[in-house]
C-alpha positions, 0 to 999 in steps of 0.5 A: 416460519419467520425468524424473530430475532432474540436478545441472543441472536443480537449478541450473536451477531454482534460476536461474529462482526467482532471476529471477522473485524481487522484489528489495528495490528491486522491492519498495520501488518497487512498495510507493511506486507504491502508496502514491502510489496511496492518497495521490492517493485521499487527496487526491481525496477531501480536494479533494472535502469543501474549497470553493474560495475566489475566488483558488483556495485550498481551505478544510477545514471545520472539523468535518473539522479537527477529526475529522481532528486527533482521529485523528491524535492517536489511537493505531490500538489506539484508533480506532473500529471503522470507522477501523481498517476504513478503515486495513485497506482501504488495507493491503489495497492493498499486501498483494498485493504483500508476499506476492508478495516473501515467496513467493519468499524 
């Protein structure tokens, strides 16, 4: 027998998409568990390229200082080739989750 939707069945439906939706504060939390995620990266690999001193400070060589102030002076439109790579790989991280929150618009 075919199904033959109903009034009811419509409002079911439309229940269950509502409940299976992201709400902005789900989006917002899912995107700052993220975004902790990358930041922790960050600071492994940041911690990883320092030396620690005799009292328990880290020292940033110099060349890093360097690179990392040019880039962060640096606009993305003008970064090399390979620092928008890194920039997009940290996004892709994150895309997952957008697209998750638009689906269900």
């Amino acid at each position: 027998m075919p199904w033959i939707p109903d009034d009811n069945a419509m409002v079911r439906e439309e229940s269950l998409m509502a409940e299976s939706r992201m709400s902005e504060q789900e989006l917002i939390e899912a995107l700052a568990d993220k975004e902790h995620a990358s930041w922790a990266r960050w600071m492994h690999y940041l911690f990883s390229k320092c030396y620690e001193t005799y009292d328990g400070n880290y020292v940033i060589p110099v060349e890093l200082v360097d690179r990392w102030r040019k880039q962060l002076n640096t606009s993305y439109a003008e970064l090399s080739e390979q620092e928008k790579q890194s920039d997009r790989e940290e996004v892709a991280h994150i895309l997952p989750i957008i697209k998750e929150y638009h689906s269900h618009e």
